[in-house]
Every structure is written in structure tokens, then in C-alpha cells.
C-alpha positions as semicolon CSV with decimal commas, in nm:
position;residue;x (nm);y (nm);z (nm)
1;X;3,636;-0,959;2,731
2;X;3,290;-1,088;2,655
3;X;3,093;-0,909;2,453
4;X;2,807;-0,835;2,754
5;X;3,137;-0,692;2,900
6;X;3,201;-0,472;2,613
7;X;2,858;-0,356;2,601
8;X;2,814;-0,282;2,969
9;X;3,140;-0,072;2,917
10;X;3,000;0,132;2,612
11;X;2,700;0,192;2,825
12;X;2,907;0,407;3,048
13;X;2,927;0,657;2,805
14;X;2,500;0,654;2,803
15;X;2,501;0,960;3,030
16;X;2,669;1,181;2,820
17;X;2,464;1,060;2,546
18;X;2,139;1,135;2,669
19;X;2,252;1,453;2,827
20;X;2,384;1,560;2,476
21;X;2,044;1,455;2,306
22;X;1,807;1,606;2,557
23;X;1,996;1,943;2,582
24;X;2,012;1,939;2,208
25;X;1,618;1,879;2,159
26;X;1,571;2,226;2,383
27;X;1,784;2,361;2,096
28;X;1,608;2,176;1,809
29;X;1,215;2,204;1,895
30;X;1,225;2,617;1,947
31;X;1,428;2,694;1,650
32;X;1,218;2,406;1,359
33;X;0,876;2,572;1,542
34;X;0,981;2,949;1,530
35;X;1,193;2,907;1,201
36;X;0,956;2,735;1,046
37;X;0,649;2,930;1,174
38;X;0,842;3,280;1,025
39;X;0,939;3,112;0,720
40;X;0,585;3,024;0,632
41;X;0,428;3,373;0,732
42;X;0,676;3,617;0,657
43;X;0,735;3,728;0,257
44;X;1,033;3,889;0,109
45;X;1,394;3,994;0,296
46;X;1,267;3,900;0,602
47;X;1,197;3,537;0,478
48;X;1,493;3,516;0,280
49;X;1,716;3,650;0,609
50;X;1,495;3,349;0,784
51;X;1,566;3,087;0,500
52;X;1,951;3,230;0,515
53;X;1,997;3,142;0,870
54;X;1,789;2,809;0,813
55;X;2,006;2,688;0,530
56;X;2,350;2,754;0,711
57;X;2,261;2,500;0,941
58;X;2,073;2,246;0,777
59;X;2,320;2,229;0,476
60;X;2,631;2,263;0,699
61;X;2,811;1,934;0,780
62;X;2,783;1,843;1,189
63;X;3,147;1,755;1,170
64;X;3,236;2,062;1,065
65;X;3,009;2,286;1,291
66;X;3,144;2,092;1,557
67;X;3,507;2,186;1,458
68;X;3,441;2,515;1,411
69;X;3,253;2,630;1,727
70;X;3,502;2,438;1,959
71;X;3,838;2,504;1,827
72;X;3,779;2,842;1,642
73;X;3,559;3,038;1,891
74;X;3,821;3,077;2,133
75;X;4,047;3,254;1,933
76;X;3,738;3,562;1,920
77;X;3,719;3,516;2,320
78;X;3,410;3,295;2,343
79;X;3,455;2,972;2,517
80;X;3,155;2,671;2,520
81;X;3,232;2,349;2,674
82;X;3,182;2,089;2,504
83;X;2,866;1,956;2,586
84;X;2,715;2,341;2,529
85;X;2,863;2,312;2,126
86;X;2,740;2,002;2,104
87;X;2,370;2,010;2,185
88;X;2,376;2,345;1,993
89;X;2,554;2,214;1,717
90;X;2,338;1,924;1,711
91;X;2,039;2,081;1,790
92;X;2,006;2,330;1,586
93;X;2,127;2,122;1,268
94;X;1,832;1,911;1,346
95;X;1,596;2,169;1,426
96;X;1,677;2,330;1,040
97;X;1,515;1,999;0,870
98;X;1,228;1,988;1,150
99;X;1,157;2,359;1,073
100;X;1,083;2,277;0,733
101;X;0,843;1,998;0,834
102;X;0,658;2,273;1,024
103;X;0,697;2,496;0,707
104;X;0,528;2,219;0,506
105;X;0,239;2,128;0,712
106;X;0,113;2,467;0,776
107;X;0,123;2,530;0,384
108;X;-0,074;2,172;0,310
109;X;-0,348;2,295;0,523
110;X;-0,688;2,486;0,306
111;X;-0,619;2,812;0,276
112;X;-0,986;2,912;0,340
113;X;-0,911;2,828;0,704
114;X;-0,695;3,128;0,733
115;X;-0,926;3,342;0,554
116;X;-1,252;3,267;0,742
117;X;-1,053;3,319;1,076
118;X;-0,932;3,641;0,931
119;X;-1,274;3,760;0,824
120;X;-1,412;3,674;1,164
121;X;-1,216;3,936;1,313
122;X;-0,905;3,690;1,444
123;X;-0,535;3,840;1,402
124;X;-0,332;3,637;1,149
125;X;-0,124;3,511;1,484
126;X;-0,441;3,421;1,646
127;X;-0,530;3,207;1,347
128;X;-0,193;3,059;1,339
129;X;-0,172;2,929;1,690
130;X;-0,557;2,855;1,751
131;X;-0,656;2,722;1,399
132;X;-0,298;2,616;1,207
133;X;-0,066;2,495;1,433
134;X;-0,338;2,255;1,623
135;X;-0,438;2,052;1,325
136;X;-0,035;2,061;1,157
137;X;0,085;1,978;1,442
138;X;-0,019;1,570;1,389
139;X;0,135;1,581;1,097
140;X;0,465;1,688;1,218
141;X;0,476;1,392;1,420
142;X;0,655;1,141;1,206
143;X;0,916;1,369;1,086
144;X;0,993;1,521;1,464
145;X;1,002;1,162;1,562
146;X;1,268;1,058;1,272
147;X;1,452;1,378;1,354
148;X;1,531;1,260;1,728
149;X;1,645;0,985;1,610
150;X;1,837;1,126;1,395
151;X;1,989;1,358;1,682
152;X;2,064;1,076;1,935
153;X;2,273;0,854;1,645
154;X;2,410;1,206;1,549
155;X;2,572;1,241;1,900
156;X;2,824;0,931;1,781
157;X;3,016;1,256;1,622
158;X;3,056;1,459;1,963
159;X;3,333;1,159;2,111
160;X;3,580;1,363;1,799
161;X;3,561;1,718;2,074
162;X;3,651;1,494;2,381
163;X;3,351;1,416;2,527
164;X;3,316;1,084;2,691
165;X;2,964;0,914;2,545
166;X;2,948;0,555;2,395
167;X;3,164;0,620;2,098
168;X;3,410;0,789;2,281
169;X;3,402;0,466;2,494
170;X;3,412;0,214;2,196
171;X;3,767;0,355;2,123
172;X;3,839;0,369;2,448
173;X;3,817;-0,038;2,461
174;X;3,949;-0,043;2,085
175;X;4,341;0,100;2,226
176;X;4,314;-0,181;2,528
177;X;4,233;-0,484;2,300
178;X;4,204;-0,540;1,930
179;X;3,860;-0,651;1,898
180;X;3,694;-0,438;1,652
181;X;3,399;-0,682;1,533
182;X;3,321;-0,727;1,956
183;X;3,339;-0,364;2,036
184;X;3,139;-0,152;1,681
185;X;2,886;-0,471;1,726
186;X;2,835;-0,351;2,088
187;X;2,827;-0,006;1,970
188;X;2,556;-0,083;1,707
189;X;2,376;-0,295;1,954
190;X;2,400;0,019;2,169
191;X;2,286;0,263;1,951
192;X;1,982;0,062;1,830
193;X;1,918;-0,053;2,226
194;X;1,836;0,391;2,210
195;X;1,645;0,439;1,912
196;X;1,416;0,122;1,827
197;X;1,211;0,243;2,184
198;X;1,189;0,555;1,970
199;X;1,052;0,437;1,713
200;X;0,761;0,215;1,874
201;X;0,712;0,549;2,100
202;X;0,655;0,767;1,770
203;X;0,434;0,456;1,580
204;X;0,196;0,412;1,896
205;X;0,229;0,841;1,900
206;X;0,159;0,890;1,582
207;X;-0,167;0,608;1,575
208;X;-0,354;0,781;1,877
209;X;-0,318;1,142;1,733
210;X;-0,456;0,966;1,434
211;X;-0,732;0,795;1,574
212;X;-0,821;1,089;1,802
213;X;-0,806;1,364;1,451
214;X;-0,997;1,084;1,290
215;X;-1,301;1,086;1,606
216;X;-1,298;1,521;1,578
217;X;-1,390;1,486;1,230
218;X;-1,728;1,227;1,317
């Protein structure tokens, strides 16, 4: 089998992959925006409840999420199929390292911001999503970029609960013919083929919000 053969075969797998990583960014974006948002405003318990829940899943292994929602939820009665545990699983392990990027980028911003808003009358939400999140949001660019990244090679873990996406089709061809250098160098090829378009998308992203934050302050 050529290796254009090999790859076209891997490529099969590409719809699982994408459906994985796009299901698991409607995971990822609410949970780093809301987490992160109520991590940064709230003080006390209620932060440290936030933090709690943020920590389980950013410090967690994927591996071992995976494991555990698929094989040990249906002994309490609650059955996911596999694409639903792993877009969560992913999704919300990503989302845990993009909420702190949120975190960050509202706390790097002048705190007199918050208070003239404040003494104008505003609410302290108003000033968060009118005033805050605008201008943090260009700076959360470059990490939310690196993070979907980041989820689509992450999705190379989901072939281990039976789902059918390039890796699972890499081993797939590994069992018909012993060709491992062919077959993981199609599978690399793959994998970059996803994410390098990514990463020119994010640079030429992350250049115009620059150059149009850079024309509000003239």
C-alpha cells in the first residue's frame, strides 16, 4: 500500500474527528468564558467551589476522564455514547486551561476601568461585558487558538472508547499490514494536514485584532 493510500485511508476517520472537535469546542468556549468570568469576580467559597470544579478538570488526565465517564457511568444508570463523553471530556478539559486565560486577561486590565464604570452608575456586570470583556477578549486570542489545537490532536485519545476517527483508523491498517513507519507517518501527516491551517487562521486572527486595537487607540 502506498503511502497516499494509507493516508487517504486515515482520512476516513476525518469525520469523526471533526465532529469530536467541533462538539467539544461548544463544551470548551462556555465553560473557560463563564468559569473564568466567576473565578475572576467572585471572592471566597464561591470562588474556591469555582476553582474546585476548574481544577478537577484541568489537572485530571483525558485518558482517564475518558475511562471513567464511559465504562463507570453505566454502572449508576447513566449511559453517553461515545462521541457525547468525548467532546465533553475533551471539551471541558480544554475549556479549564482557556478559563484561566480569560481569568488572566480580565485581571491584566487597569483597575481604574472598573471603578470609573462603577462610579458612573454601571452595574459591576455591565462593566464586565461592555468595558472588560471587549478589550480582554484580543488577548485571549492566542491562547484560545493554541487550545483548539490542542483539542483536535487531543481527539487521537478518543480511538481507545471505540470510536472510529484517524487513529482508530491507523490501527485499523496497522493489524492488515506491518507497516508502522508508512501508517504513524500518515497519521502525523494527518494530524498536522488539521492543525497548521489553524495556526495561520489564529496568526492572520490574531494580527487584524491587533492592528484594528492598535487604530481605536489613534
Amino acid at each position: 500500500m502506498s503511502q497516499i493510500e494509507i493516508i487517504q485511508n486515515i482520512f476516513q476517520g476525518f469525520g469523526v474527528t471533526a465532529a469530536v472537535t467541533i462538539l467539544g469546542l461548544i463544551y470548551a468556549i462556555p465553560f473557560a468564558l463563564v468559569a473564568g468570568v466567576l473565578q475572576y469576580v467572585l471572592l471566597g467559597l464561591p470562588r474556591t467551589l469555582v476553582t474546585a470544579v476548574i481544577e478537577f478538570w484541568r489537572s485530571s488526565p483525558v485518558i482517564v476522564l475518558l475511562f471513567v465517564f464511559y465504562y463507570s457511568l453505566p454502572a449508576f444508570g447513566i449511559r453517553l455514547s461515545s462521541t457525547t463523553v468525548a467532546a465533553m471530556v475533551l471539551g471541558l478539559n480544554i475549556g479549564g486551561y482557556g478559563s484561566q486565560a480569560v481569568r488572566a486577561a480580565l485581571q491584566a486590565l487597569p483597575r481604574g476601568q472598573v471603578e470609573a464604570g462603577l462610579a458612573l452608575g454601571l452595574k459591576r456586570w455591565t462593566v464586565l461585558g461592555c468595558i472588560e470583556l471587549p478589550q480582554a477578549i484580543r488577548s485571549m486570542i492566542p491562547t484560545f487558538i493554541n487550545q483548539l489545537i490542542q483539542l483536535i490532536k487531543g481527539t487521537a485519545l478518543i480511538s481507545l472508547i471505540a470510536l472510529t476517527d484517524m487513529t482508530y483508523r491507523a490501527k485499523e491498517l496497522a493489524q492488515i499490514e506491518y507497516n508502522p513507519v508508512g501508517i504513524y507517518s500518515g497519521l502525523l501527516l494527518a494530524y498536522l494536514a488539521l492543525c497548521y491551517p489553524v495556526t495561520i487562521f489564529g496568526r492572520r486572527l490574531e494580527r487584524r485584532s491587533s492592528f484594528r486595537g492598535s487604530q481605536r487607540e489613534l
